[in-house]
C-alpha positions in Angstrom: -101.3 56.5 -18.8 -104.5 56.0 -16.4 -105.0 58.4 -13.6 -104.8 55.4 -11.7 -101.6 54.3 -12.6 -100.1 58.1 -12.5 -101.3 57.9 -8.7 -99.9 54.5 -8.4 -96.5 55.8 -9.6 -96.3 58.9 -7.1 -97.0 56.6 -4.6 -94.4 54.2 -5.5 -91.5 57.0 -6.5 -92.9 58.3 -2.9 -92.6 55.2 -0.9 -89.5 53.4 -3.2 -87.9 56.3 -5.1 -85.7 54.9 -7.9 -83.7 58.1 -7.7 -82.0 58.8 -4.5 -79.4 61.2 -5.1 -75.9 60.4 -4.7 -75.2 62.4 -1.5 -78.4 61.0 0.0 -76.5 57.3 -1.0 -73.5 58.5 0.4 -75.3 59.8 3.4 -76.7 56.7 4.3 -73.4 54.5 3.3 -71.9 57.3 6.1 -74.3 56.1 8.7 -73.9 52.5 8.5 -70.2 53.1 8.6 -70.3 54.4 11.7 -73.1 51.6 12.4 -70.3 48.7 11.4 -67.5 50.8 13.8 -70.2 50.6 17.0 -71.2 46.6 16.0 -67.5 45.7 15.9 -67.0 47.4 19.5 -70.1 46.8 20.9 -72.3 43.7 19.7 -71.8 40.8 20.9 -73.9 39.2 17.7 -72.5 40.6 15.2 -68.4 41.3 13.4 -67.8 38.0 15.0 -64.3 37.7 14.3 -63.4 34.4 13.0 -60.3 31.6 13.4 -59.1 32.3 9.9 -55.8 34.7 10.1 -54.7 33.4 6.6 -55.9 34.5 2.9 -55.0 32.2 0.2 -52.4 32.9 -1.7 -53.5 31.3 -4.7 -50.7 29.0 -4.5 -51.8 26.5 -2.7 -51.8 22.8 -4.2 -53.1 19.4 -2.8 -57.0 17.5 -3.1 -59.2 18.0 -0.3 -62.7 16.6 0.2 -65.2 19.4 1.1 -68.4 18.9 2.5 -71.7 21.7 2.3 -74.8 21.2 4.4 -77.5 23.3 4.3 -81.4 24.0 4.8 -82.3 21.5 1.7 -79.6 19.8 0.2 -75.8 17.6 1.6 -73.4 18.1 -1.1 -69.6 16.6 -0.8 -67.4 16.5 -3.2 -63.3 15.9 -3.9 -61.8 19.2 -4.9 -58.5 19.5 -6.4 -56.3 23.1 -5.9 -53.7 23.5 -8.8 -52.3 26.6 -7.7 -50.6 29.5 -9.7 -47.9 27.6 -11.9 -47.3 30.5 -13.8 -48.6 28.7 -17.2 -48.8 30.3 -20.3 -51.8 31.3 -22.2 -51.9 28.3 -24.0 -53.0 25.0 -21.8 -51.9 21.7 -22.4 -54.0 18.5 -22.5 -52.2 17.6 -18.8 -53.1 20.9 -17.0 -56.1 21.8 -14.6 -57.6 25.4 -13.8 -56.4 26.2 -10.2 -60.2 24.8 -8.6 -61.7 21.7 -9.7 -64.2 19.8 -8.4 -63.5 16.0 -9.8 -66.3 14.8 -7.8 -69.4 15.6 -6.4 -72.6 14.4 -5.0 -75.3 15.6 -3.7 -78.3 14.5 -1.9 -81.9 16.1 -1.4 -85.3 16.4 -1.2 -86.8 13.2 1.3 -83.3 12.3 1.7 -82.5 15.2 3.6 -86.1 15.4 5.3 -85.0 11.9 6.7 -81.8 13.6 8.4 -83.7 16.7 10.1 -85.6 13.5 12.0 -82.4 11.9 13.0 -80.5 12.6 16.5 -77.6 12.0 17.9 -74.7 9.5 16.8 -77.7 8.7 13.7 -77.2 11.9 12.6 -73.7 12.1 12.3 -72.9 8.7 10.8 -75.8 8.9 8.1 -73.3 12.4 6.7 -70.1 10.1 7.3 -71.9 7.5 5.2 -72.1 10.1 2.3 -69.1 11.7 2.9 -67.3 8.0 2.8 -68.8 7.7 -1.3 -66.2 10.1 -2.0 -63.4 9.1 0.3 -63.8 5.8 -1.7 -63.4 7.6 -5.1 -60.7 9.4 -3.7 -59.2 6.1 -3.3 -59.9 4.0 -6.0 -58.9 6.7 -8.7 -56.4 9.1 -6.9 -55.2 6.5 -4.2 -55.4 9.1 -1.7 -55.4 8.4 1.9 -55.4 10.4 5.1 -57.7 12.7 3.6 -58.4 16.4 5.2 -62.2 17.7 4.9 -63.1 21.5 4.8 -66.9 21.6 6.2 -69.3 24.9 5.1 -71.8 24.7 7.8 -75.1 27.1 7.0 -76.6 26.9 11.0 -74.8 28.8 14.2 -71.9 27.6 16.1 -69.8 28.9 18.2 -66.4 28.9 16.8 -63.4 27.8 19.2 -60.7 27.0 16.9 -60.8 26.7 12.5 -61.8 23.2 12.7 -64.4 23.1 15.8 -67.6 24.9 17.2 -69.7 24.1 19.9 -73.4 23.0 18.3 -75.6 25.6 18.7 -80.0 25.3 17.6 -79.7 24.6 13.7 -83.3 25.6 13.1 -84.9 24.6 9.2 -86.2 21.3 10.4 -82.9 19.9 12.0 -83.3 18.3 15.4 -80.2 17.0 15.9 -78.7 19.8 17.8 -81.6 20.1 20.4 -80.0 17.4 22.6 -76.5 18.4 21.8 -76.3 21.9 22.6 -73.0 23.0 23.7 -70.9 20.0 22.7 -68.0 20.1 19.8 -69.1 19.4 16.5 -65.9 18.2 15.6 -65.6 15.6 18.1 -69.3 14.4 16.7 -67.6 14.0 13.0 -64.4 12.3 14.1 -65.9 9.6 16.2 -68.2 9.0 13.0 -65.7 8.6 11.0 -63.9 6.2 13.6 -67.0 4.1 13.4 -66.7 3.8 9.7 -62.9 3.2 9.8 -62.5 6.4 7.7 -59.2 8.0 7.4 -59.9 11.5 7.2 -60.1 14.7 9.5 -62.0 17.6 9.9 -59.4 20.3 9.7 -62.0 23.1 9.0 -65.8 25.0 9.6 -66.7 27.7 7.7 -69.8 29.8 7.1 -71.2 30.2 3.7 -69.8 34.0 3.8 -66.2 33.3 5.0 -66.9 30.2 2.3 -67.1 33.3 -0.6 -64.7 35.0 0.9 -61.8 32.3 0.8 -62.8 30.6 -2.8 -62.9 34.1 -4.3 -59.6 34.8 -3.1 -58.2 31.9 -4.2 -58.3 33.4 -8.2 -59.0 36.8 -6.9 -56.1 37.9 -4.0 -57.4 41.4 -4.0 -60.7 39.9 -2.6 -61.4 41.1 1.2 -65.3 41.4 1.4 -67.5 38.5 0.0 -71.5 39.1 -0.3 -74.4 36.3 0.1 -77.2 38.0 -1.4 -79.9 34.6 -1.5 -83.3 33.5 1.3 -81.3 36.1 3.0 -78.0 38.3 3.2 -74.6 38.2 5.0 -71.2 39.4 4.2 -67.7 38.8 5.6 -64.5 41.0 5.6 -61.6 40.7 6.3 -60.0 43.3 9.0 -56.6 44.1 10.6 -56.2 43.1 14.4 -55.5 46.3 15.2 -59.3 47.4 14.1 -60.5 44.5 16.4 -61.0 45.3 20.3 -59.5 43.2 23.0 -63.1 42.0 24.4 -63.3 40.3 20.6 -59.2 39.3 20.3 -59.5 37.1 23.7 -61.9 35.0 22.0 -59.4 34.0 19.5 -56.0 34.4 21.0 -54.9 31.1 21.3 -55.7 30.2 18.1 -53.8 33.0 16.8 -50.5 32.5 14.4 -47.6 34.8 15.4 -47.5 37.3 12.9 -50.9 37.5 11.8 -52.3 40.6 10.3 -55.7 40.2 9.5 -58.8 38.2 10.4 -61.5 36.8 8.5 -64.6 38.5 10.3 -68.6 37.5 10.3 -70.6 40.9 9.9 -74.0 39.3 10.1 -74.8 42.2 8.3 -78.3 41.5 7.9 -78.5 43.0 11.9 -77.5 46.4 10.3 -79.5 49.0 9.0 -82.6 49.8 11.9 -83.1 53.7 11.8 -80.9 54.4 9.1 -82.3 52.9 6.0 -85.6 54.8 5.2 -88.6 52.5 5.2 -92.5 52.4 4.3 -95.5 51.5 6.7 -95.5 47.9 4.6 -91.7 47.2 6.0 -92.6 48.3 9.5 -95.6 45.9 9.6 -93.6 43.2 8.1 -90.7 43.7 10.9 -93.7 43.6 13.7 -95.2 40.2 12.3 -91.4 39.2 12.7 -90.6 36.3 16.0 -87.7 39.4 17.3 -88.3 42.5 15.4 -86.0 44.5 14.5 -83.7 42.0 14.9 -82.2 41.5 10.9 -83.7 45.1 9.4 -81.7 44.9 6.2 -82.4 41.0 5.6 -86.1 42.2 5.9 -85.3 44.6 3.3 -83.2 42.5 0.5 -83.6 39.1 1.8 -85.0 36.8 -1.3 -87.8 35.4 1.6 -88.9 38.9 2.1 -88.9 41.4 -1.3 -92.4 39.1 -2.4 -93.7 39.8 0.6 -93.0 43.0 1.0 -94.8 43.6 -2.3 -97.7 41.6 -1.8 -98.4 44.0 1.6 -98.7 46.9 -1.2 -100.9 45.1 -3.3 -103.2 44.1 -0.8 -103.1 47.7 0.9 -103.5 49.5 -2.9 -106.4 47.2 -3.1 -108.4 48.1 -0.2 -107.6 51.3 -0.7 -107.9 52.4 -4.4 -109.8 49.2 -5.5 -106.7 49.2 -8.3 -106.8 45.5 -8.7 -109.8 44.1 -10.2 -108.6 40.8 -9.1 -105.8 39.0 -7.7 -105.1 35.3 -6.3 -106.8 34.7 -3.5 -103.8 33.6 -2.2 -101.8 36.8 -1.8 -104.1 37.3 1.2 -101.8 34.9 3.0 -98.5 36.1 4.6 -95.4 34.6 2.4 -97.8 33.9 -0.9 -96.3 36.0 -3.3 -93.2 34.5 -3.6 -90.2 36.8 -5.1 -89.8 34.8 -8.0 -93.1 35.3 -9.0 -92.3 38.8 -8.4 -89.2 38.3 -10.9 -91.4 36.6 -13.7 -93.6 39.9 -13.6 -91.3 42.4 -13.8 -89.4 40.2 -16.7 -92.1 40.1 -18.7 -92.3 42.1 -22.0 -95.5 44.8 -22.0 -97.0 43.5 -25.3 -96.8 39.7 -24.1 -98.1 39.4 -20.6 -100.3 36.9 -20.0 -104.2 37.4 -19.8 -104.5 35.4 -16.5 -102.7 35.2 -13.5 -101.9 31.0 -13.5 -99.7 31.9 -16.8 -97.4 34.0 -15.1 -96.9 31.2 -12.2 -98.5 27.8 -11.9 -99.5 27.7 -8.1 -101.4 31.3 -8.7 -105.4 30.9 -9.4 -106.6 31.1 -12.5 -107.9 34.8 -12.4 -108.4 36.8 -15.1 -105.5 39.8 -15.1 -106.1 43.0 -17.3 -103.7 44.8 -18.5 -103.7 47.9 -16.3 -103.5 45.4 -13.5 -100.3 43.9 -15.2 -99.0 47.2 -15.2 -99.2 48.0 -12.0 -98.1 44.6 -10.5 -94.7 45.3 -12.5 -94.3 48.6 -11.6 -94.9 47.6 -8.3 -92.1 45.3 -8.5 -89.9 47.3 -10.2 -89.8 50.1 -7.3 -89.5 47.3 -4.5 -86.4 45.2 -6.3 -84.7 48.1 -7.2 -84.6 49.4 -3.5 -83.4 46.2 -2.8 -80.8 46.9 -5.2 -79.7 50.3 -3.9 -79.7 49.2 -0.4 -77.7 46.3 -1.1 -74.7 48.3 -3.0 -75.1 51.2 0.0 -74.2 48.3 2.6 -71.2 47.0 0.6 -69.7 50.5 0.1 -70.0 51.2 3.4 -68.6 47.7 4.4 -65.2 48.7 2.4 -64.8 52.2 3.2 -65.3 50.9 6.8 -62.1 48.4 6.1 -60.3 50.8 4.5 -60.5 53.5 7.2 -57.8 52.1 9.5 -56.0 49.5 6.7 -54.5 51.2 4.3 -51.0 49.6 5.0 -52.5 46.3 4.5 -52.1 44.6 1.0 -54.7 44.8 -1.3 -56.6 48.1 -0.2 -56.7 51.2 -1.8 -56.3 49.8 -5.1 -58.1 51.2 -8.1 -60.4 47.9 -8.7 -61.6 46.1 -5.1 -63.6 43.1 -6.0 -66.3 41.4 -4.0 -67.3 38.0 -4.4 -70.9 37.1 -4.2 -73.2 34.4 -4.3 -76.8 33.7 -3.7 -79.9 33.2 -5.6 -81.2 36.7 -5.4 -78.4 38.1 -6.6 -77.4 35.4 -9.4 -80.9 34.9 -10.5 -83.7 38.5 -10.2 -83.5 40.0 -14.0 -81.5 43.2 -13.6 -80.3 43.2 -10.2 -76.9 42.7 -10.4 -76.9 45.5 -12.6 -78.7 47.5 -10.8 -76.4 46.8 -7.5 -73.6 47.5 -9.5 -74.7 50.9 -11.2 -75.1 52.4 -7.2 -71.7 51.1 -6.7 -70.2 52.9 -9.6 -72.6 56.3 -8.7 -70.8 55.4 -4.9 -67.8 55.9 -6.1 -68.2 57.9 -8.4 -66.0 55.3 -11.1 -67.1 56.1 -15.1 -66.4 54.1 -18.3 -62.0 54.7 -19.3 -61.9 56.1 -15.6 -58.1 55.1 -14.7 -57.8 57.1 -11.0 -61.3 56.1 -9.1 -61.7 53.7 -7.3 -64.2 50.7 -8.7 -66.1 48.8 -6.3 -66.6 45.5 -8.0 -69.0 42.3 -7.7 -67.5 38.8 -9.2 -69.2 36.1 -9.1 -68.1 32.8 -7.0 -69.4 30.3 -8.7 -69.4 26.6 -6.0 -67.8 29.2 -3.3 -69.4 26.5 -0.6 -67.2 24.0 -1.5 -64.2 25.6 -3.3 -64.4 27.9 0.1 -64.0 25.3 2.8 -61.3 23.3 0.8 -59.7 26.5 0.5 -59.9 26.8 4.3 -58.2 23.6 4.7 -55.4 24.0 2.2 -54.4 28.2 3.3 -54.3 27.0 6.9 -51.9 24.1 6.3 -50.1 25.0 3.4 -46.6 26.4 3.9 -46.1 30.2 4.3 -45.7 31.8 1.0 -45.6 35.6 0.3 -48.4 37.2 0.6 -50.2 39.0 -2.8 -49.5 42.6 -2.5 -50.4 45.8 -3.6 -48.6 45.5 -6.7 -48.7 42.0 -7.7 -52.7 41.6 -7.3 -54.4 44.9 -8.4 -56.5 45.5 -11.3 -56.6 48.6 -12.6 -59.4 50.3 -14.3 -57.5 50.6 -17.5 -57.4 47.2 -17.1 -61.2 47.1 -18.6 -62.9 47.7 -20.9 -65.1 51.0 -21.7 -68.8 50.6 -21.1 -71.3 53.3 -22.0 -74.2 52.3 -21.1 -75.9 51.8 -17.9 -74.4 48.0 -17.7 -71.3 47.7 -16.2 -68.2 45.5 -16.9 -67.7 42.6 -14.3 -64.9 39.4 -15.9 -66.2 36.2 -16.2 -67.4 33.6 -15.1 -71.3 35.1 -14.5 -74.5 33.0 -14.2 -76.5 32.0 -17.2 -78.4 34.5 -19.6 -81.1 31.7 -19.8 -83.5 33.5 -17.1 -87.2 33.6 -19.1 -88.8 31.8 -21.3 -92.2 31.9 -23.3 -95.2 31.9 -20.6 -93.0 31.4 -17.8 -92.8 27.7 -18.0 -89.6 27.1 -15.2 -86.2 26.5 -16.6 -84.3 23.3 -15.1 -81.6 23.2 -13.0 -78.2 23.4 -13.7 -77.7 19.9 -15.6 -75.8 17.1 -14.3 -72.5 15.3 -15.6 -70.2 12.5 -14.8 -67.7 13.4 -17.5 -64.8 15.7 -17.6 -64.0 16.6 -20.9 -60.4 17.6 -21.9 -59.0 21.6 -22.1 -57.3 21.6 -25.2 -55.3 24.9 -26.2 -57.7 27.1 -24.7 -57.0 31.4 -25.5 -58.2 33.7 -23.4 -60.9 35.4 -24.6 -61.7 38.8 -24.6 -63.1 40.2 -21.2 -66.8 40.5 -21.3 -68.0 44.5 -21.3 -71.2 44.2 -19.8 -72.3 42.3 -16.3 -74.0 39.3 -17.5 -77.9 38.6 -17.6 -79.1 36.6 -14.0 -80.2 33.1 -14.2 -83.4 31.9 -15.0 -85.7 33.8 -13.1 -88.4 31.0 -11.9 -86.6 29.6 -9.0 -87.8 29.6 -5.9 -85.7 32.5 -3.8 -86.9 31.3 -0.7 -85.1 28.3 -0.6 -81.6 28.0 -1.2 -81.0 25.3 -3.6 -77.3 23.5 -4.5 -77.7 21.6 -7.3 -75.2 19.2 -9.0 -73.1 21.6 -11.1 -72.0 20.7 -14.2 -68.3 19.9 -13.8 -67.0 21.3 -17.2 -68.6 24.6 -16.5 -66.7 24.9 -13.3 -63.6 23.8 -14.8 -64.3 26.6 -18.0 -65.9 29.0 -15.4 -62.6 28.9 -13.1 -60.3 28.8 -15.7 -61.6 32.0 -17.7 -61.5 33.8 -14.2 -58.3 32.8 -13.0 -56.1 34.3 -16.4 -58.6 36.8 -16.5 -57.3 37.3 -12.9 -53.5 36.7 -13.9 -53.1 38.4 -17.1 -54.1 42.1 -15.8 -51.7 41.5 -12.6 -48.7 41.2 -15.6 
């Protein structure tokens, strides 16, 4: 190795060490604790407790249409809950998984640039329009009428009951709201739909987190934390009233069923971490450039808009500085240019087969030539920065459950040996090695080993669709009838319960996203494919759980932009199903 690059690696270790010791982890995880105690009883922005008192039990039945809006795409689809019915191992031609999505579509691209222009009573009938494609297949195949609709909303409002929120600024384009501030979205959907002469009703709003949270659960009951780890990061938990102060409670009182226990609660916990996570001069002058900085410190830490930038300040810096590059894109002097899945092609890449000139590791980089030291230290570069990402991201999420667990420990499904966390987003789904990485700190958090029986395991599951599974799921808890809840002993998963893992990769259960994340000269992968077909289950065993958490996604998507495209419905039905008696067989 080069003197350069031996400089270039102190630097980095200095700056981004890979190695924080585990008491300097558990340090931090300490301080954010106590960070998450002061938000709930202080903030008025953040642990924004929700109007969702009620969990799934995973026996809820019925088909609900649920609609997902976000920054680029409309999705709606007709979901169909099958519930726990106790089936054997072997499933009939006539049986579903417990989530399945019969129908979806989605719309996109100019589509959806034509609605950010839109305002007012425009706006609202153009969605009801879409939404009415699937209340007519609904119809015409199901004969279902009187439909109920579970919305997963991706812009602020300000909750006042499950199924309405006063419009708050949307942001990403949308105008719509600028005129509207203040009024109920609700009553904006339902006189839509009495213009069309639709029977259906809006019977919940939900957040892409508390989305996670309640689809998760559904298969999962020991769920209480859910993770969106994409363009940016938030988490939801679910708490006990009694951790909640009054100031927070009044908001929700009257919405409140007698009895409840527990509330679904919004951390925004990209607001957490100022003064407590260490940072570098590159982050601080990121969080100045910011519109309110200081305002979403971890975000600008993890966040899939900001680990590329973050980068391409130390490239710039090492640059004028040590004159290490010889020559980069022109480009990557702008703000934003080094996008993170750029930053995910590079540190893919094999050492014997990286290309000679920048333009082959992404198309919209100049054709510069790119030695090999230079290759080198752009990978090691991202190495240091995605795997803080990495180890920040797992510190949060341990300190997010021992912050539950401090005052819950009465309440079902805490303190169990396995405590899963459902996540989503393209960060975490999609950049080679991170959910590995994220879960390794977890494991070192808790201090959990391969055939460990007694410690506790901190464990991320993926949630595949959770934006529309989650806000039928919303619908269908909050109106089903009461059931018994999952307890302590009917829902945990005990460590013995997997299976041993030596190496550094841990063991998560199925579904996980696609091993297909690189390919030869980083030409992009395509989306997930589209289907109109649902093929039959026939006599399907369970397979063996997986012993290793699975490969990301392809990694040349674009981590700045969430995306939803059309799944394909027989991997959600295979997906769901393998998770749901992976689920059900270690409960028995």
């Amino acid at each position: 190795m080069t003197t350069s690059s031996d400089q270039l690696k102190d630097t980095l270790q200095q700056e981004f060490p890979l190695d924080l010791s585990t008491p300097r982890l558990l340090e931090i995880s300490s301080e954010l604790t106590a960070a998450f105690h002061d938000g709930l009883h202080n903030s008025t922005a953040a642990m924004l407790p929700s109007h969702i008192y009620t969990l799934p039990t995973g026996t809820e039945q019925g088909k609900y249409i649920a609609a997902d809006l976000g920054g680029s795409t409309l999705r709606v689809a007709l979901v169909q809950l099958a519930g726990d019915k106790s089936r054997s191992l072997i499933i009939s031609d006539t049986e579903t998984p417990p989530m399945t999505i019969l129908e979806m579509k989605t719309w996109g691209g100019s589509q959806i640039e034509h609605l950010k222009t839109l305002t007012g009573d425009d706006f609202f009938d153009w969605i009801a329009r879409r939404i009415e494609e699937i209340v007519e297949v609904a119809y015409k195949r199901f004969g279902l009428t009187d439909l109920r609709l579970g919305l997963s909303w991706s812009f602020p409002i300000e909750s006042t009951s499950l199924d309405s929120g006063k419009v708050q600024g949307m942001g990403k384009g949308f105008v719509v709201a600028d005129s509207l501030l203040g009024t109920d979205l609700k009553t904006h959907f339902t006189n839509a739909f009495s213009r069309l002469g639709l029977k259906i009703s809006l019977d919940a709003i939900v957040n892409d987190s508390l989305a996670t949270l309640l689809s998760h659960a559904y298969t999962a009951p020991a769920t209480r934390t859910a993770l969106i780890l994409g363009t940016g990061t938030n988490a939801s938990v679910s708490l006990p009233l009694s951790m909640l102060p009054s100031e927070k409670l009044a908001q929700t009182h009257l919405s409140r069923p007698l009895g409840a226990q527990e509330v679904l609660v919004n951390t925004e916990l990209s607001m957490f971490g100022k003064g407590i996570y260490p940072v570098t001069k590159w982050d601080d002058a990121l969080d100045a450039a910011m519109p309110r900085p200081g305002f979403q410190p971890l975000e600008y830490l993890i966040g899939g808009r900001y680990v590329g930038e973050i980068a391409r300040r130390v490239v710039v810096d090492l640059e004028k500085e040590r004159g290490l590059f010889g020559s980069k894109p022109l480009l990557w002097n702008d703000p934003y240019s080094l996008k993170t899945e750029i930053l995910a092609n590079i540190e893919v890449c094999p050492d014997d087969k990286f290309p000679n000139s920048y333009k082959e590791i992404h198309p919209s980089l100049d054709d510069a030539p790119l030695s090999f030291e230079d290759a080198m230290a752009l990978k090691m570069i991202s190495h240091h920065v995605s795997s803080r990402a990495a180890n920040y991201c797992a510190i949060a999420l341990h300190a997010l459950v021992k912050f539950r667990e401090h005052e819950s420990v009465s309440l079902p499904g805490q303190k169990q040996n396995i405590v899963p966390i459902g996540f989503v987003g393209s960060v975490m789904e999609k950049y080679p090695g991170l959910l590995e990485r994220t879960q390794a700190v977890l494991d070192r958090l808790t201090g959990w080993s391969p055939g460990d029986v007694e410690t506790q395991r901190i464990l991320l599951e993926f949630a595949p669709e959770s934006a529309i599974f989650g806000a039928a799921v919303a619908v269908a808890a909050a109106y089903s009838k009461p059931s018994t809840p999952p307890t302590a002993s009917n829902s945990v998963r005990t460590s013995n319960s997997l299976p041993d893992n030596s190496s550094n990769t841990t063991d998560t259960p199925p579904p996980q996203p696609s091993p297909n994340f690189f390919v030869k000269r980083f030409k992009s992968l395509s989306g997930a494919k589209k289907t109109n077909s649902i093929k039959k289950l026939k006599k399907i065993s369970l397979p063996p759980p997986s012993n290793k958490v699975a490969p990301p996604k392809d990694a040349n998507n674009d981590f700045s932009k969430e995306s939803h495209p059309a799944p394909s419905i027989l991997t959600s039905i295979n997906g769901f199903f393998s998770q749901y008696l992976f689920h059900k067989v270690l409960k028995k």
